[in-house]
C-alpha positions, 0 to 999 in steps of 0.5 A: 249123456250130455256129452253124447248130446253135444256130439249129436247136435254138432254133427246134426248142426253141420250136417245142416251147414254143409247144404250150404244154402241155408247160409244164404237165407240168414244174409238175405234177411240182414240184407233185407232189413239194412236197405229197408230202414238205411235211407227212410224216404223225405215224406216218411217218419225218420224214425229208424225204429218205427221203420224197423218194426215194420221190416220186422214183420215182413221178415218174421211173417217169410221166414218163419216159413223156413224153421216149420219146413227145414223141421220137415226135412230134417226128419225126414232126411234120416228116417228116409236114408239108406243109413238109417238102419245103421243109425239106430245103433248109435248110443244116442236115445230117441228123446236126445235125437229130437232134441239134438235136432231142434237144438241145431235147427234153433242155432241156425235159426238165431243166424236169422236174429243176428244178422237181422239185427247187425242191419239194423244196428248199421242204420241205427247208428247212421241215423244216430240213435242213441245206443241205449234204444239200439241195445232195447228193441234189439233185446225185445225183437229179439226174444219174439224172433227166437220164441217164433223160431222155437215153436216153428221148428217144434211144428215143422219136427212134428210133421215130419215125424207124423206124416210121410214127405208127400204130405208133410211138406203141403200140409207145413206150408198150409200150417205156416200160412194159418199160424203165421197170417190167415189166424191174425188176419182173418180169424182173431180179428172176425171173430174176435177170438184174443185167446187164439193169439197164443196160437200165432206162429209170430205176433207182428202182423196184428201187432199195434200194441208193439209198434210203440218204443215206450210203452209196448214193452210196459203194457204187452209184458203180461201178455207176452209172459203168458203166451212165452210160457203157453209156447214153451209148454206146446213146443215141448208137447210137440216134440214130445209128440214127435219122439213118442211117433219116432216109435214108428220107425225107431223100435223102442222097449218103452214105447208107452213111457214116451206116449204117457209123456207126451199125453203129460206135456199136452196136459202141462201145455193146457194147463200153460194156456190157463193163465192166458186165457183168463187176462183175455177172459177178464178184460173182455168181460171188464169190456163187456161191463162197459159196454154194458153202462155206455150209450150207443152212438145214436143215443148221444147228445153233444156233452156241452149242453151239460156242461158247467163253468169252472174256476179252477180245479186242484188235483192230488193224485197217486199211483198205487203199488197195484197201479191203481189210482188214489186221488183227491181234486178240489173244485171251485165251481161258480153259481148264480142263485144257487144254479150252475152256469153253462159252460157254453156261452151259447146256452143260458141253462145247464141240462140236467141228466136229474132235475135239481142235481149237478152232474160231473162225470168220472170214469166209471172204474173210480170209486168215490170215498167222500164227497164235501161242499163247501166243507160239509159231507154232502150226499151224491149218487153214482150211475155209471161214470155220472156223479151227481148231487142235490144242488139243494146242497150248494150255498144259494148265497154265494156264488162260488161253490168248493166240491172236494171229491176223494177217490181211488180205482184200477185205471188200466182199459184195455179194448178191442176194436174191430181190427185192432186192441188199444188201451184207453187210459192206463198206469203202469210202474213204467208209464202212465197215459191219462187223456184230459177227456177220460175222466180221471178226475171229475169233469164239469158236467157231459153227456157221457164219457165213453159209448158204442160206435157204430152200433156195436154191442160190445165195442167201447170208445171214448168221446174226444169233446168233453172239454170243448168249453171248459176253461179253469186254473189248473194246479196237479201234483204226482206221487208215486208215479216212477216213470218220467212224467210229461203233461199239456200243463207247464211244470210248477217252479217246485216240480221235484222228481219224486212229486211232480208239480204242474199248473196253468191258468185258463186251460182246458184240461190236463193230459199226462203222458208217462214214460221214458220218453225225452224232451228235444230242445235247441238253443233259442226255440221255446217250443219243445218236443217230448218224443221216443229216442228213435226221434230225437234226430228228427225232432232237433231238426225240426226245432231248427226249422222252427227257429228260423221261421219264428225269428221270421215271422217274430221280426214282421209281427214285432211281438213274441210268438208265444200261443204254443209250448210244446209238441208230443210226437210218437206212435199213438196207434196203441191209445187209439180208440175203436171208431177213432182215427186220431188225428193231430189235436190241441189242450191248451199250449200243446199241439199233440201229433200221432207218428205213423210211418208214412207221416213225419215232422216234415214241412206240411207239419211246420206249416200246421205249426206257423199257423198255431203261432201266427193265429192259435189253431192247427190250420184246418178251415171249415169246409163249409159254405159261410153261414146264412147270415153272411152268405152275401159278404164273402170273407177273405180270412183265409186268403189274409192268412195265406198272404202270410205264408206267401210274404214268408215265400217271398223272403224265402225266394229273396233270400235263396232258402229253399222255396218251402210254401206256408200251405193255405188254407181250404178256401170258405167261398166260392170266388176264393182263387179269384181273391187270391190272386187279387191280393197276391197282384197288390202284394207283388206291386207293394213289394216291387215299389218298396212297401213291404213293411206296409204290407206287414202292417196291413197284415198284423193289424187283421191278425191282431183282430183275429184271424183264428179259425175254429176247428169242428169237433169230431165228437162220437163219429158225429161233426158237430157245428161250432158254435161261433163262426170263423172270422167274417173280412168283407172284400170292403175291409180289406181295402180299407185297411189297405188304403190307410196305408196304399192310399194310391192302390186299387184292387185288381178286378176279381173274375168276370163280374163288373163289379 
């Protein structure tokens, strides 16, 4: 019998090769994937991986089309031909005819996987990308390649049996169109219906929980799982279904065995779907929960009015064998008569969600098991992700207070948004991300840590200013967590594989990121990156860059450049909130920035990351008219910072390196290109006469004063005012400071006002 088989599928299989143009197809979409990822553009991610994911799709979603009607046209080939009479007496059963047929159909298909991934491999290997990452996504696309084609073909077979030519061929590209686009596009994403992804002829188009190297395959493995058995166990009722219709044309003397069959496979692919069914039914109902505790966006206030000064915070946590969280954290809170004292140093009082108690917040999942103060149980209340308690309970004498807060729960938040599914936080045994401003350890005092944007009922998001005023010594210590582990704090002295140690003094908060991702580092450069395989190449260049302007800027400022440790870059879209574009942001001494395709370690982000150096933030002025209180005195701190970039030009054009600008900044007045080009005119006569190093010596001496510009915070959809202004330099200060140096100088007259 099995020999029998073998025979009919080489014959069925060359029957299909001597068309001889399906042999084309399978080139062209190798071909197509080669041009597509060899050479990525200069203003594009040079990650050949994320290039490749999105070729993927394109080649997924088109040919996917071929194995739903080739499935067709092999059916209806025999059952329309003259000979098919003369094939019934082949010793070759109905069941062994569909399965002969999908076999070879399936092997013609896996020429699509093959030479799809030798284009690949090609521009991987050009782009040097490790062979380990190579082999990894060719095995995980792979298997969505194939399980795509498997079920494709058993639909096209289906049709073919059911319906005549005439009808079976329209109604297998409408079938291909709901299965492959109009059901991720527009029924799952409108109506939000997860379950129907198991219906999807391939994933890749609603597919941002695939597009992330590292932690995809961590988190989508029990999705996939699931929707690889529900698939298996459709596609054999489809060909079940078809060899049971067979009977239409192929007598048989057990017609009603094979109808019982496939009314069986029906039964066993329903019962597949099950398990499906369920992990979308719990996480929407954990969603729905959520929901239920969290404030909708008009309902929030800003989290630093609640907020409270700490002196330092020790965290002890574990991942538990159910990649649930076990922790302890140690707060040194300071007091004043007892009264907690605001974090914000614009407010004299600490708002409290409860008259007479201190409030922290920890995400709702964790449940506290023992709560001490100053080494006494102490009561406290939970509601929601708000842990309160009496401030009768603190020591009214002292003004330092010791809360020690054990806990433990599930961390794994998963959500879906309007168009897309992320994961808020999560532990897994191959990775880990817990943002600082989640709360997986209790955060002094806030509004809330979650809420619903945009009015939606059943939409969760998180807030990205809790920790906009904190500043406190942190010291963390990992256990159990098995994946390499990376964090916004520098590893301890002690850090150990098996018990990862980091701490750092006056930060905001601790972010921890884990996976196998690497750290990218280059001889002399302090700064390094954490990012995927796939962008080790780009990151070492950009380090190198990186060198050359700080031995720049380092030799005319004649100090160490030191506001920035370490950059984290790789594709973030899968920990992208609901409501949020997450765009680049600081914690402390690191700078994190989401990879897209279209977006890349290129020079606009060397910018971004000179003015961290230079002046401790991310280079993002305030587009907003100046304060009322200095409307009549322009300030020229954005001009003062361009002149850095356009000495740094300077040299640039000197030296004959390629002329790469530092960007300015938005302007924060209305005369700002007038002033410009008023300093830029006293730069050029300076450095044409010789007295350049005293133009760096005007420069350093605004910097060391100050020329940080604060950044708003984007909290809940809602642009909150800072609560300091930018620096104010008034045209007279600068020519001050300049003619300390320049006596002999003036300014050039700026527009058309006398004065």
């Amino acid at each position: 019998m099995i020999v029998r088989f073998l025979h009919q599928t080489s014959m069925e299989l060359l029957l299909l090769l001597k068309l001889r143009w399906p042999l084309l197809l399978p080139a062209a979409a190798g071909v197509w994937m080669l041009i597509h990822t060899q050479s990525p553009t200069a203003t594009a991610s040079q990650d050949v991986n994320l290039y490749a994911f999105s070729e993927h799709s394109n080649i997924l979603v088109i040919s996917t089309v071929v194995p739903v009607l080739l499935g067709v046209l092999m059916l209806r080939r025999d059952l329309l031909h003259p000979s098919y009479e003369w094939m019934l007496r082949l010793p070759v059963s109905g069941a062994g005819w569909i399965a002969a047929k999908w076999t070879a159909g399936f092997l013609y298909m896996s020429l699509f996987t093959l030479a799809v991934h030798l284009g690949y491999a090609v521009s991987a290997l050009r782009m040097h990308l490790p062979l380990s990452s190579l082999l990894h996504e060719a095995v995980r696309f792979s298997l969505i390649y194939e399980q795509s084609y498997g079920i494709s073909l058993a639909l096209g077979m289906f049709l073919g049996v059911l319906l005549p030519l005439r009808f079976a061929l329209p109604v297998a590209f409408c079938g291909w169109m709901f299965g492959s686009i109009f059901l991720q596009l527009y029924v799952v994403r409108t109506f939000r219906l997860t379950e129907l992804k198991a219906f999807y002829l391939h994933p890749l188009i609603d597919s941002q929980l695939l597009e992330n190297e590292i932690w995809s395959p961590v988190l989508t493995l029990p999705d996939q799982a699931d929707i690889a058995l529900f698939n298996a166990a459709f596609g054999l009722f489809l060909l079940c279904a078809s060899w049971a219709l067979l009977g239409k044309y192929r007598p048989s003397l057990h017609r009603g065995r094979t109808s019982v069959i496939a009314l069986a496979a029906l039964a066993l692919s329903g019962a597949a779907f099950i398990p499906y069914a369920n992990l979308v039914q719990s996480r929407t109902n954990h969603q729905l929960e959520l929901a239920a505790v969290s404030p909708g966006e008009e309902e929030l206030e800003p989290n630093h009015s609640y907020s409270f000064r700490l002196y330092s915070i020790r965290i002890e946590a574990a991942r538990l064998p159910d990649n649930s969280l076990q922790a302890r954290a140690v707060l040194t809170v300071p007091t004043e008569s007892g009264q907690l004292l605001p974090a914000d140093p614009g407010r004299t009082h600490v708002r409290a969600h409860v008259d007479g108690y201190a409030t922290f917040l920890l995400y709702p999942t964790l449940t506290v098991d023992s709560l001490q103060v100053n080494g006494m149980e102490a009561q406290w209340q939970r509601d929601g992700d708000k842990l309160s308690i009496p401030l009768q309970q603190l020591d009214a004498g002292s003004d330092k207070q010791t809360v020690i807060v054990t806990y433990h729960g599930p961390i794994d938040e998963w959500t879906r948004g309007y168009n897309n599914e992320s994961y808020l936080t999560f532990i897994r045994q191959g990775g880990a991300y817990l943002p600082a401003n989640i709360g997986w350890y209790p955060l002094p005092g806030g509004d809330s840590l979650l809420y619903k944007p945009g009015g939606e009922a059943s939409i969760v998001s998180e807030r990205q200013d809790m920790n906009r005023f904190t500043s406190a010594d942190f010291d963390v210590t990992l256990t159990g967590f098995q994946s390499k582990m990376f964090a916004t704090l520098p590893s301890a002295a002690d850090d150990k594989p098996v018990k990862r140690h980091f701490s750092a003094a006056g930060v905001s908060g601790v972010s921890l990121y884990g996976g196998a991702f690497e750290r990218v580092t280059v001889p002399g450069e302090p700064v390094s990156i954490v990012t995927t395989p796939g962008n080790r190449e780009e990151s070492r260049r950009f380090l190198e860059r990186l060198h050359e302007r700080r031995q720049y800027f380092e030799g005319m400022t004649g100090e160490r450049l030191s506001s920035l440790r370490q950059i984290i870059y790789f594709p973030m879209n899968l920990v992208e909130s609901p409501g949020i574009n997450r765009q680049q942001y600081t914690i402390g001494d690191t700078f994190i920035v989401p990879e897209s395709q279209h977006g890349n370690l290129d020079f606009y982000l060397l910018d971004t990351v000179t003015n961290m150096l230079l002046f401790g933030d991310a280079g993002k002025a305030i587009n907003a008219p100046a304060p009322a209180q200095h409307a009549p005195d322009p300030s020229l701190v954005s001009e003062i910072r361009w002149a850095f970039g356009f000495m740094y030009n300077e040299y640039l054009q000197s030296s004959a390196i390629d002329n790469v600008p530092v960007l300015s900044d938005p302007s924060l007045n209305d005369n700002a290109d007038s002033y410009r080009e008023a300093i830029r005119q006293m730069i050029d006569a300076a450095v044409m006469r010789g007295d350049g190093p005293k133009v760096w010596k005007v420069l350093n001496r605004f910097r060391t004063q100050g020329l940080r510009l604060p950044v708003p915070i984007n909290a809940a959809g809602m642009r909150e005012t800072p609560a300091y202004d930018f620096p104010v330099i008034t045209p007279e200060e600068w020519l001050r400071e300049w003619h300390r140096y320049m006596p002999e100088d003036g300014m050039p007259r700026i527009g058309s006002d006398p004065n």
